[in-house]
mmCIF file of the N, C-alpha and C atoms, coordinates in Angstrom:
data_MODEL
# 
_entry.id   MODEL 
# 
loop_
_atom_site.group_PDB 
_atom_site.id 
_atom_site.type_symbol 
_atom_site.label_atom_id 
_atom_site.label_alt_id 
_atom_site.label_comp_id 
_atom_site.label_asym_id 
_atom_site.label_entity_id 
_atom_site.label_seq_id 
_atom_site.pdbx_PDB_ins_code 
_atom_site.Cartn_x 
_atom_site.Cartn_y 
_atom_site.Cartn_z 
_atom_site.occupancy 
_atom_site.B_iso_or_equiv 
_atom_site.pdbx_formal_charge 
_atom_site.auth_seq_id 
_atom_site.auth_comp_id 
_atom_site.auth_asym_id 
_atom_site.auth_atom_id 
_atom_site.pdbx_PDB_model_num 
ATOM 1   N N  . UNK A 1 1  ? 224.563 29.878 -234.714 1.00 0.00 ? 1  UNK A N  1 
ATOM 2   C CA . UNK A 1 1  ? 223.977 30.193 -233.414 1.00 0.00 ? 1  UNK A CA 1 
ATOM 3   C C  . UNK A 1 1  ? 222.458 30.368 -233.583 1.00 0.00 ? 1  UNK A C  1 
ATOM 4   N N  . UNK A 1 2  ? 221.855 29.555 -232.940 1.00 0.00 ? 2  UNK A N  1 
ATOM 5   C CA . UNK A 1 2  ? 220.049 29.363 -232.630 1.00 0.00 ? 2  UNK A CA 1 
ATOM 6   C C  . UNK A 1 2  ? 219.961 30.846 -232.061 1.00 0.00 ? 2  UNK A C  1 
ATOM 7   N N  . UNK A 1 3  ? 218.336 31.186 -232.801 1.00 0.00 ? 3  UNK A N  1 
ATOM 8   C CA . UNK A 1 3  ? 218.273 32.795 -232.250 1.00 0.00 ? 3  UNK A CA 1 
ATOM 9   C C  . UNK A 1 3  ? 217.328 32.125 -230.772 1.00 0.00 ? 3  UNK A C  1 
ATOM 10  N N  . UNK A 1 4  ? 217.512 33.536 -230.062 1.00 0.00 ? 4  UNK A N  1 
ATOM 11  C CA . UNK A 1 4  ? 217.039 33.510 -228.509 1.00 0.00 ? 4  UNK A CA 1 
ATOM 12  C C  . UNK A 1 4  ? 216.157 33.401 -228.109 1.00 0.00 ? 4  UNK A C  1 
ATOM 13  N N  . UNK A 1 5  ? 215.131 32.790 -227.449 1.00 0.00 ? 5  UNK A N  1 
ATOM 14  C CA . UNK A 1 5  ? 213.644 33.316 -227.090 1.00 0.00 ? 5  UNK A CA 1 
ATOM 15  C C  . UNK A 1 5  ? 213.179 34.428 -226.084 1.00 0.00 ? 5  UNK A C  1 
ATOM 16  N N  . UNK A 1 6  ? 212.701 34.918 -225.990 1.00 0.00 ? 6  UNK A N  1 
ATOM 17  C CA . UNK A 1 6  ? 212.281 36.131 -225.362 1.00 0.00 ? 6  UNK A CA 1 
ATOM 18  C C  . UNK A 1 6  ? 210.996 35.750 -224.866 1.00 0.00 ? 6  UNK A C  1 
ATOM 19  N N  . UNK A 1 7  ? 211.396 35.659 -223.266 1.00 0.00 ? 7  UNK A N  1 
ATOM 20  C CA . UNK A 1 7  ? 210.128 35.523 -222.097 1.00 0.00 ? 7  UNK A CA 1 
ATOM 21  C C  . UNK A 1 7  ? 209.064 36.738 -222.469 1.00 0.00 ? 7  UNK A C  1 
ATOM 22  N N  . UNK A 1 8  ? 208.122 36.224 -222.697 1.00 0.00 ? 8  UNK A N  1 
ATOM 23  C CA . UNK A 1 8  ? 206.792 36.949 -223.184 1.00 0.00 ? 8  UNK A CA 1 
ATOM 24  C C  . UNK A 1 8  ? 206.321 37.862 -222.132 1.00 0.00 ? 8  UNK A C  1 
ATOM 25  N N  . UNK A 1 9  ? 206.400 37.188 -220.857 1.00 0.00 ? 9  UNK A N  1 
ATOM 26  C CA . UNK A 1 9  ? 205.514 37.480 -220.031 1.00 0.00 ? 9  UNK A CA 1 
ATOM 27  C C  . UNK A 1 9  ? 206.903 38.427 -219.169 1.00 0.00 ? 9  UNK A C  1 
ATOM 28  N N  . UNK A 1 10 ? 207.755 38.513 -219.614 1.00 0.00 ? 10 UNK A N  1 
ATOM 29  C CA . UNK A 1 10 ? 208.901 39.299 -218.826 1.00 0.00 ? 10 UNK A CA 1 
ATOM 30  C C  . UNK A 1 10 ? 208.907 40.956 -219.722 1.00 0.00 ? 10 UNK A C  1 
ATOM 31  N N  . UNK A 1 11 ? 208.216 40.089 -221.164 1.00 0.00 ? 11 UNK A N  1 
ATOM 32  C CA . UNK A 1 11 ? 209.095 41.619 -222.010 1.00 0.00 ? 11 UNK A CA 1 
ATOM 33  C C  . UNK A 1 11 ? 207.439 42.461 -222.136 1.00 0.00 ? 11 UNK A C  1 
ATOM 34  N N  . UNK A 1 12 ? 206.405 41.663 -221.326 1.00 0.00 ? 12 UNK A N  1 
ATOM 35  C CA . UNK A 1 12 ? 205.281 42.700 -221.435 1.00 0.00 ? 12 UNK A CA 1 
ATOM 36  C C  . UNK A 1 12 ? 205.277 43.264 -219.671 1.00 0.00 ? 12 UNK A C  1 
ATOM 37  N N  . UNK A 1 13 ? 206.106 43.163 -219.142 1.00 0.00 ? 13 UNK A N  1 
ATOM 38  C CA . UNK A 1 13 ? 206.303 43.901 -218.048 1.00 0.00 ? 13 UNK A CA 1 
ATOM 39  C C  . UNK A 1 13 ? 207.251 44.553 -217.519 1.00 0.00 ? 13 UNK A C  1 
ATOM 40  N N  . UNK A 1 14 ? 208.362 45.212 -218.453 1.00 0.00 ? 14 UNK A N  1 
ATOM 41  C CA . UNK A 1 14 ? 209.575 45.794 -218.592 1.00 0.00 ? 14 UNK A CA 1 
ATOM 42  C C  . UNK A 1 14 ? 209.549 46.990 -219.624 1.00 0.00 ? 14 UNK A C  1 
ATOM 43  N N  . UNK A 1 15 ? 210.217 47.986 -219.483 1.00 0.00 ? 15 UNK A N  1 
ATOM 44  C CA . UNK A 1 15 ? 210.437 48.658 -220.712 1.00 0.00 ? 15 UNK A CA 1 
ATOM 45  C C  . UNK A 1 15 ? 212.111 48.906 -220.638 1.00 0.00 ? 15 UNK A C  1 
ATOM 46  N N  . UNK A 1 16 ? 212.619 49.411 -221.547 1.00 0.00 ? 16 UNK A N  1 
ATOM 47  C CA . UNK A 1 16 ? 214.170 49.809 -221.387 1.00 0.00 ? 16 UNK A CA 1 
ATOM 48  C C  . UNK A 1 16 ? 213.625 51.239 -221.266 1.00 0.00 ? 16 UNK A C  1 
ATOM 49  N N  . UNK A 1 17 ? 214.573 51.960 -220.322 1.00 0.00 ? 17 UNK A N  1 
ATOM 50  C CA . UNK A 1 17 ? 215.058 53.366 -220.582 1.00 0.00 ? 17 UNK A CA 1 
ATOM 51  C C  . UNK A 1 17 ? 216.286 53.719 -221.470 1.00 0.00 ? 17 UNK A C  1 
ATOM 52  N N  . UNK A 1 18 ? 216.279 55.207 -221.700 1.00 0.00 ? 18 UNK A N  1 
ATOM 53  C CA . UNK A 1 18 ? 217.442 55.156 -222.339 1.00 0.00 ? 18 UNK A CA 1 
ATOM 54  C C  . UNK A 1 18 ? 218.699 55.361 -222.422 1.00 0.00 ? 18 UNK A C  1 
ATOM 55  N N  . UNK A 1 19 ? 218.938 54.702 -220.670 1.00 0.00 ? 19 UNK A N  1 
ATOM 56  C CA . UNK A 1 19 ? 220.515 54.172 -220.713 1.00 0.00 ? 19 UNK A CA 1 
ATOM 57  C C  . UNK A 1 19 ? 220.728 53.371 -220.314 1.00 0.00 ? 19 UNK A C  1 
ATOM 58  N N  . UNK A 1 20 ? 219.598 52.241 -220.564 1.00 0.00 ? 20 UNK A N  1 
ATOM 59  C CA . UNK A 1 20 ? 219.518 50.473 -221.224 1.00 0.00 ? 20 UNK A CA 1 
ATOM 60  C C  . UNK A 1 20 ? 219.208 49.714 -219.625 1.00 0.00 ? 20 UNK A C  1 
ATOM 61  N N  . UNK A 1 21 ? 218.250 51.246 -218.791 1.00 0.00 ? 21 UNK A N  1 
ATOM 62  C CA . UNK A 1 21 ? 217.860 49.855 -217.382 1.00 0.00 ? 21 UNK A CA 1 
ATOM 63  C C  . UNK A 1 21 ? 216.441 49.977 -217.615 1.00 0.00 ? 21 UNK A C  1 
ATOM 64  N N  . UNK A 1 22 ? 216.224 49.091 -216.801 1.00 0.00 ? 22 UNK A N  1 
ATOM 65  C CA . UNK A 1 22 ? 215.016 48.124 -216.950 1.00 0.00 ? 22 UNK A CA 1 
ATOM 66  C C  . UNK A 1 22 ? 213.688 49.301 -216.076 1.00 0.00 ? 22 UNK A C  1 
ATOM 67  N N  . UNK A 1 23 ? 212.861 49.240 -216.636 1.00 0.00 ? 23 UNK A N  1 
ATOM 68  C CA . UNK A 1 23 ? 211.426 50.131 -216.022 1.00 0.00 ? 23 UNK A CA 1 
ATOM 69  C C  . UNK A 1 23 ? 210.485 49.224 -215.562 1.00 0.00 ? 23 UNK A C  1 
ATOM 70  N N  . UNK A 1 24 ? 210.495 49.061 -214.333 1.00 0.00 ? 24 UNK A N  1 
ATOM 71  C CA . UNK A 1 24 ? 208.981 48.224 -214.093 1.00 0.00 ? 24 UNK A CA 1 
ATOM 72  C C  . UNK A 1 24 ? 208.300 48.989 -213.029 1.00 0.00 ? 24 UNK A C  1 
ATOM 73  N N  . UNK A 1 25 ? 206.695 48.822 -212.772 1.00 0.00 ? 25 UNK A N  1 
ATOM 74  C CA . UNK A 1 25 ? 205.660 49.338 -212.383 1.00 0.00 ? 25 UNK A CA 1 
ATOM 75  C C  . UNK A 1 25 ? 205.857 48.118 -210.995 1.00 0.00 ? 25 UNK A C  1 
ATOM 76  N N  . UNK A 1 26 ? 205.313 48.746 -209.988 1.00 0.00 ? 26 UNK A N  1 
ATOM 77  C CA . UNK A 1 26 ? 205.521 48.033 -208.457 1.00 0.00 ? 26 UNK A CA 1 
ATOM 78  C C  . UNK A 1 26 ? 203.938 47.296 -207.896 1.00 0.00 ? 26 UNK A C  1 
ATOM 79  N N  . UNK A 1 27 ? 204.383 46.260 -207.419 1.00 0.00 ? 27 UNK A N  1 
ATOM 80  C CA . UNK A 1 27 ? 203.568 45.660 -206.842 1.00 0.00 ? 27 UNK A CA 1 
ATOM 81  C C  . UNK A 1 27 ? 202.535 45.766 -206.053 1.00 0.00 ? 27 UNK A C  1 
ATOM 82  N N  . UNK A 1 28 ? 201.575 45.146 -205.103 1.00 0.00 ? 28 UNK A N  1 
ATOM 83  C CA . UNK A 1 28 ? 200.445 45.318 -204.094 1.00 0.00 ? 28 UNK A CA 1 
ATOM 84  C C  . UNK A 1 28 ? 199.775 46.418 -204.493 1.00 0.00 ? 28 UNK A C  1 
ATOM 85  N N  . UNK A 1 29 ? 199.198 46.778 -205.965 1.00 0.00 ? 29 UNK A N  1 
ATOM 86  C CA . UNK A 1 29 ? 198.379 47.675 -206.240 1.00 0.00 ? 29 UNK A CA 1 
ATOM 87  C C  . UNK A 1 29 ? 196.995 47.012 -206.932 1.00 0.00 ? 29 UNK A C  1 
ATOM 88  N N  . UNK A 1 30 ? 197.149 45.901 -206.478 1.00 0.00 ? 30 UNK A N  1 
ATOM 89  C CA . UNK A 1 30 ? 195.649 45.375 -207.301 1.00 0.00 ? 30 UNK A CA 1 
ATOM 90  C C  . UNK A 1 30 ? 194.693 44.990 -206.592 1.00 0.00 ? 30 UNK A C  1 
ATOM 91  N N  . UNK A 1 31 ? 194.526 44.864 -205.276 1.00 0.00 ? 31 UNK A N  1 
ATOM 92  C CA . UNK A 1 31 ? 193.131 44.486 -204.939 1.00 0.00 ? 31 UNK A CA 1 
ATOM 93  C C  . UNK A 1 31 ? 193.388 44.638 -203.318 1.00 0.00 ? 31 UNK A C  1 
ATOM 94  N N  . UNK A 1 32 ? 192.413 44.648 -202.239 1.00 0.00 ? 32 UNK A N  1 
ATOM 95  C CA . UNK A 1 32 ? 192.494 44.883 -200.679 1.00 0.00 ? 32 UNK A CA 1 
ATOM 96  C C  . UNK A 1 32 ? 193.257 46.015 -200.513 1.00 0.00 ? 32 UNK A C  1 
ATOM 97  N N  . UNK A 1 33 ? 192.847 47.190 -201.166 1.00 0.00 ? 33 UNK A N  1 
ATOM 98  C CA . UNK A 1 33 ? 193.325 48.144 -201.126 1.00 0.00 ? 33 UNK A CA 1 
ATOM 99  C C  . UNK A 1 33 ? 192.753 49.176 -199.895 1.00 0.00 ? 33 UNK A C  1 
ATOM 100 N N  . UNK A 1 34 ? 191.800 48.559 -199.673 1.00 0.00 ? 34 UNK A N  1 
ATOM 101 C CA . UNK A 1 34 ? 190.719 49.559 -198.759 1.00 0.00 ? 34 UNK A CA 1 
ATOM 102 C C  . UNK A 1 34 ? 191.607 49.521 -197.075 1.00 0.00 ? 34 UNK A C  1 
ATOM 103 N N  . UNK A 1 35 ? 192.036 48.974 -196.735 1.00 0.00 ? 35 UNK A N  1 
ATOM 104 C CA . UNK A 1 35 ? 193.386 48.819 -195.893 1.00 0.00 ? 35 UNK A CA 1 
ATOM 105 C C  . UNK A 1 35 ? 194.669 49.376 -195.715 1.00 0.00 ? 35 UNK A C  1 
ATOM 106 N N  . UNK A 1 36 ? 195.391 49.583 -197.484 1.00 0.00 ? 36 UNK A N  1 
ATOM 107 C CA . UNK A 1 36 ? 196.352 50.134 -197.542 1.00 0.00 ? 36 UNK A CA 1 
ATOM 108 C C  . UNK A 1 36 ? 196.233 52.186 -197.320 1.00 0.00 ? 36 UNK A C  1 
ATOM 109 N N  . UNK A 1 37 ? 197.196 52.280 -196.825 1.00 0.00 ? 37 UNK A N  1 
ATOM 110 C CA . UNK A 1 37 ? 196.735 53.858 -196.580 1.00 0.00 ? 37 UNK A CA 1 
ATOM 111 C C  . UNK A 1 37 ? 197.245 54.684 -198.381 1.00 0.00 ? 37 UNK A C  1 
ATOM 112 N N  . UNK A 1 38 ? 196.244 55.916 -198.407 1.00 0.00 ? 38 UNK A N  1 
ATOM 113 C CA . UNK A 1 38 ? 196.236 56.613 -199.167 1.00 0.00 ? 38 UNK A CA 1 
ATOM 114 C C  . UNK A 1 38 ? 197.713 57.051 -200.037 1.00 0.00 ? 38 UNK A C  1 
ATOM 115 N N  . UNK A 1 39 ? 198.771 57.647 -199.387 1.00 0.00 ? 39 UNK A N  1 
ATOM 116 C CA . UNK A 1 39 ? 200.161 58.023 -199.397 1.00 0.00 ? 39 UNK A CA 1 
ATOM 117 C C  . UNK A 1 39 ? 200.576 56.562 -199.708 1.00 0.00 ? 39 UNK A C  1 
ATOM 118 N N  . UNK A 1 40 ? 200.377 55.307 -199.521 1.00 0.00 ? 40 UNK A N  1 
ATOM 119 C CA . UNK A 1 40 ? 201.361 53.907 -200.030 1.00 0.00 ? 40 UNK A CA 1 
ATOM 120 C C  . UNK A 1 40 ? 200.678 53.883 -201.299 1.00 0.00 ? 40 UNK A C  1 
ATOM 121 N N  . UNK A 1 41 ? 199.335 53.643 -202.009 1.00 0.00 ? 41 UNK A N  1 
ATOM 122 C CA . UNK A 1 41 ? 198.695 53.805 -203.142 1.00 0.00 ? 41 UNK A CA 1 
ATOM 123 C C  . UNK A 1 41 ? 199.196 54.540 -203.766 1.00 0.00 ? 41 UNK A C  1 
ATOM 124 N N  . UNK A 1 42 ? 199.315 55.689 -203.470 1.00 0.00 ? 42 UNK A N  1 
ATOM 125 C CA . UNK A 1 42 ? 199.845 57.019 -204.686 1.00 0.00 ? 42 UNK A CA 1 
ATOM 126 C C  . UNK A 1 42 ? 201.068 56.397 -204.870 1.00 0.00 ? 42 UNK A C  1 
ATOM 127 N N  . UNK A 1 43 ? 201.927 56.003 -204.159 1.00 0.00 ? 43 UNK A N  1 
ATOM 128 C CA . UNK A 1 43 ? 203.312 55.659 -204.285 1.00 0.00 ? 43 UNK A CA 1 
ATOM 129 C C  . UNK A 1 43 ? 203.568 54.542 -205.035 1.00 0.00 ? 43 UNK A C  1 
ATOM 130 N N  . UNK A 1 44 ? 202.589 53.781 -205.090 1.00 0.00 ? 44 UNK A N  1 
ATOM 131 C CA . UNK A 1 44 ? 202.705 52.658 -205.789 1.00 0.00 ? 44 UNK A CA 1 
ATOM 132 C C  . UNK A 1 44 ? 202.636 52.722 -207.428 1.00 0.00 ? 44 UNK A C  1 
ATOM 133 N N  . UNK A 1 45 ? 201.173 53.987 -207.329 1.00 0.00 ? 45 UNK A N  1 
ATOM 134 C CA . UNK A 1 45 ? 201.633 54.163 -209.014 1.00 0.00 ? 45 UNK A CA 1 
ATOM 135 C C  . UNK A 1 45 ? 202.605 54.418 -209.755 1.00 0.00 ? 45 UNK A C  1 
ATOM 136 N N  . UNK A 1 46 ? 203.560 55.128 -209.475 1.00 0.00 ? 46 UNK A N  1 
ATOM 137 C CA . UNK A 1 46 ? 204.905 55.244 -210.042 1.00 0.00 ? 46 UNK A CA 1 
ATOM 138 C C  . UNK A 1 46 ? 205.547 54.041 -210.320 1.00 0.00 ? 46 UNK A C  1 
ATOM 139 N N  . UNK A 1 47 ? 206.376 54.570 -211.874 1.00 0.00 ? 47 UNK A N  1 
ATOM 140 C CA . UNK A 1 47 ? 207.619 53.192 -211.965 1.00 0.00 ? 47 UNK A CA 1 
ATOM 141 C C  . UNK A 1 47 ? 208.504 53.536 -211.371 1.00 0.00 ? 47 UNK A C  1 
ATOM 142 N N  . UNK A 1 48 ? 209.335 52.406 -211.449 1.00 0.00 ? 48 UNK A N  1 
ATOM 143 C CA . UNK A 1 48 ? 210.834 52.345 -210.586 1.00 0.00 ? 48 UNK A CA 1 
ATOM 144 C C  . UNK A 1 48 ? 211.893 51.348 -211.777 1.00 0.00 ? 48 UNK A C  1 
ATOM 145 N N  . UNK A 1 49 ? 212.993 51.528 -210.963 1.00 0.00 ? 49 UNK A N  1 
ATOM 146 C CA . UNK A 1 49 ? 214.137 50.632 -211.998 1.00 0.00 ? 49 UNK A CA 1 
ATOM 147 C C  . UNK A 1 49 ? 213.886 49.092 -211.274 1.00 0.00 ? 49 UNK A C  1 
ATOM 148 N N  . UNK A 1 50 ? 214.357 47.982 -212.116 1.00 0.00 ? 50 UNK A N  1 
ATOM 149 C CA . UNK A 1 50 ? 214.547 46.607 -211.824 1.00 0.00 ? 50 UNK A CA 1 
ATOM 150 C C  . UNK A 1 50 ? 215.887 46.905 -210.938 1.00 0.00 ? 50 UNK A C  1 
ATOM 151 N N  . UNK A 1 51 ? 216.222 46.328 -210.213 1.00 0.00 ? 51 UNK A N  1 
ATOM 152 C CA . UNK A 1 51 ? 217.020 46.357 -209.051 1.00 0.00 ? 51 UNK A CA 1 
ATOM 153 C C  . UNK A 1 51 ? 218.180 45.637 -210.247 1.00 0.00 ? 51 UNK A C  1 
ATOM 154 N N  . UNK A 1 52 ? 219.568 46.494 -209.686 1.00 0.00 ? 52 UNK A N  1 
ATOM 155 C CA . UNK A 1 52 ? 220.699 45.693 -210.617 1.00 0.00 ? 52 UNK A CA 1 
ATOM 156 C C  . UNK A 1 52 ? 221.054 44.252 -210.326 1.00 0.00 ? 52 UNK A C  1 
ATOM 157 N N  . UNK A 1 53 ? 220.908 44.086 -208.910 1.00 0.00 ? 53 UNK A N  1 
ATOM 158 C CA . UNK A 1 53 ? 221.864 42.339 -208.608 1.00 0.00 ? 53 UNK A CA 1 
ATOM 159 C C  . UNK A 1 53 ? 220.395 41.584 -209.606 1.00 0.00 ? 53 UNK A C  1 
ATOM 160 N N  . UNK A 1 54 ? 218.820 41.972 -210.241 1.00 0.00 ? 54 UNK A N  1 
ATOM 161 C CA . UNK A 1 54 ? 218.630 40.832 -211.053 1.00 0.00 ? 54 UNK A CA 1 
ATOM 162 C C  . UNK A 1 54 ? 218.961 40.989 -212.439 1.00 0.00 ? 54 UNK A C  1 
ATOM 163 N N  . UNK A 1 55 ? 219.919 41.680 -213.178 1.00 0.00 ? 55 UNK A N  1 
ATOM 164 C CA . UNK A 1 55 ? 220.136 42.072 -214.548 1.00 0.00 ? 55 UNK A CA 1 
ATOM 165 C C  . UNK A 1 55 ? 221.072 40.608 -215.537 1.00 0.00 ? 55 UNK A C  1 
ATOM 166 N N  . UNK A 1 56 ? 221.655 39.973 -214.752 1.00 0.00 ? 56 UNK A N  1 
ATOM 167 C CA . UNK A 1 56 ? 222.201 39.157 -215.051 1.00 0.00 ? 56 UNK A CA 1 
ATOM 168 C C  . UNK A 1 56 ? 221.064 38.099 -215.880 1.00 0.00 ? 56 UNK A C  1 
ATOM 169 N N  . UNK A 1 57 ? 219.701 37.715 -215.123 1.00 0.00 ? 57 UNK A N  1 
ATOM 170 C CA . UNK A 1 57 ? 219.081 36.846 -215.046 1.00 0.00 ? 57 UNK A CA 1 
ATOM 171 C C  . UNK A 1 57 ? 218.047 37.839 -216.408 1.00 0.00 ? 57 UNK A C  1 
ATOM 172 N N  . UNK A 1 58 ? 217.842 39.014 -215.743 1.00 0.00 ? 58 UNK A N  1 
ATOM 173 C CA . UNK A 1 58 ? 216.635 39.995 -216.772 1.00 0.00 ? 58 UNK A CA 1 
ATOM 174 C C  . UNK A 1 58 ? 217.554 39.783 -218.606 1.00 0.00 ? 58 UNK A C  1 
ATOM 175 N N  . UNK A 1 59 ? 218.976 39.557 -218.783 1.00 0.00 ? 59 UNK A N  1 
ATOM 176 C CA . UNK A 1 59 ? 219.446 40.166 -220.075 1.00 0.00 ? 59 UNK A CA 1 
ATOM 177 C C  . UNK A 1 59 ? 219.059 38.799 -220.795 1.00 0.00 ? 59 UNK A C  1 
ATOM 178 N N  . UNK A 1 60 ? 219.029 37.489 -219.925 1.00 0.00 ? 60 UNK A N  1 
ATOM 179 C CA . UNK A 1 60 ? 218.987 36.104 -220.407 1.00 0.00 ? 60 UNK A CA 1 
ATOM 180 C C  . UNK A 1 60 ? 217.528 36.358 -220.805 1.00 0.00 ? 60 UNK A C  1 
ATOM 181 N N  . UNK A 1 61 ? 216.530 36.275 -220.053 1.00 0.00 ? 61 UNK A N  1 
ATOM 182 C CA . UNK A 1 61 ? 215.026 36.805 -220.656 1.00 0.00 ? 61 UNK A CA 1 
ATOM 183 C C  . UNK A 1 61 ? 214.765 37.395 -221.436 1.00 0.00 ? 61 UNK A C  1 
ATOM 184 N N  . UNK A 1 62 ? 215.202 38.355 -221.625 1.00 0.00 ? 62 UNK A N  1 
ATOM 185 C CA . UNK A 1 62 ? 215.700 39.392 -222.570 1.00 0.00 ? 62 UNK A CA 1 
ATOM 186 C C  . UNK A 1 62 ? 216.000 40.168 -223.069 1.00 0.00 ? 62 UNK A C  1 
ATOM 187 N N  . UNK A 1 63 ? 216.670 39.211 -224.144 1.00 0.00 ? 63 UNK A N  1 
ATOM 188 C CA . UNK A 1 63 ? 217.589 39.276 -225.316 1.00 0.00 ? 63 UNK A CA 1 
ATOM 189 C C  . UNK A 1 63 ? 217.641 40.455 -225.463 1.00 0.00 ? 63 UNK A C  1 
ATOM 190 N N  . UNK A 1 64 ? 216.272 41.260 -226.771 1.00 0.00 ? 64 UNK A N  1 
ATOM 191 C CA . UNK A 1 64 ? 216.555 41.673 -227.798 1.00 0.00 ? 64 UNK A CA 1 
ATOM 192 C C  . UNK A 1 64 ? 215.848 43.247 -227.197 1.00 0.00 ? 64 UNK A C  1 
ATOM 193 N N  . UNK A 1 65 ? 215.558 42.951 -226.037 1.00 0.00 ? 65 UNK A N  1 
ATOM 194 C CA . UNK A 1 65 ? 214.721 44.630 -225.368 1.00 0.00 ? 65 UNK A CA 1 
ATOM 195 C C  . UNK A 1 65 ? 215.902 45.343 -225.324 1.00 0.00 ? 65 UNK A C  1 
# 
C-alpha cells in the first residue's frame, strides 16, 4: 500500500482536538472590515469545529492529522 498524501494547504489550516475533531478559525476576517460591525469581528476571532457532514472528505485530506 502507497503511503497517502496530505493536502498541505488543508493540514496548515486545521488542527485536531483531543477527541480527534477538526479546529478551524472562521472566515470574512481579512479585509472591508470597516463595515462589518464590532460584535461580528470579535466573533470571528474565535475557532470553531469543521462541521461533521465534511469529515468524510477532511479524513481523505488528511490522513495522518
Amino acid at each position: 500500500m502507497p503511503k497517502l498524501k496530505t493536502s498541505r494547504a488543508a493540514a496548515k489550516r486545521f488542527k485536531k482536538t483531543g477527541t480527534g475533531k477538526l479546529k478551524r478559525m472562521k472566515a470574512y476576517k481579512s479585509h472591508i472590515l470597516t463595515k462589518k460591525a464590532t460584535k461580528r469581528k470579535r466573533n470571528l476571532r474565535k475557532a470553531t469545529l469543521a462541521d461533521s457532514a465534511n469529515m468524510k472528505a477532511m479524513k481523505r485530506i488528511l490522513p495522518y492529522l
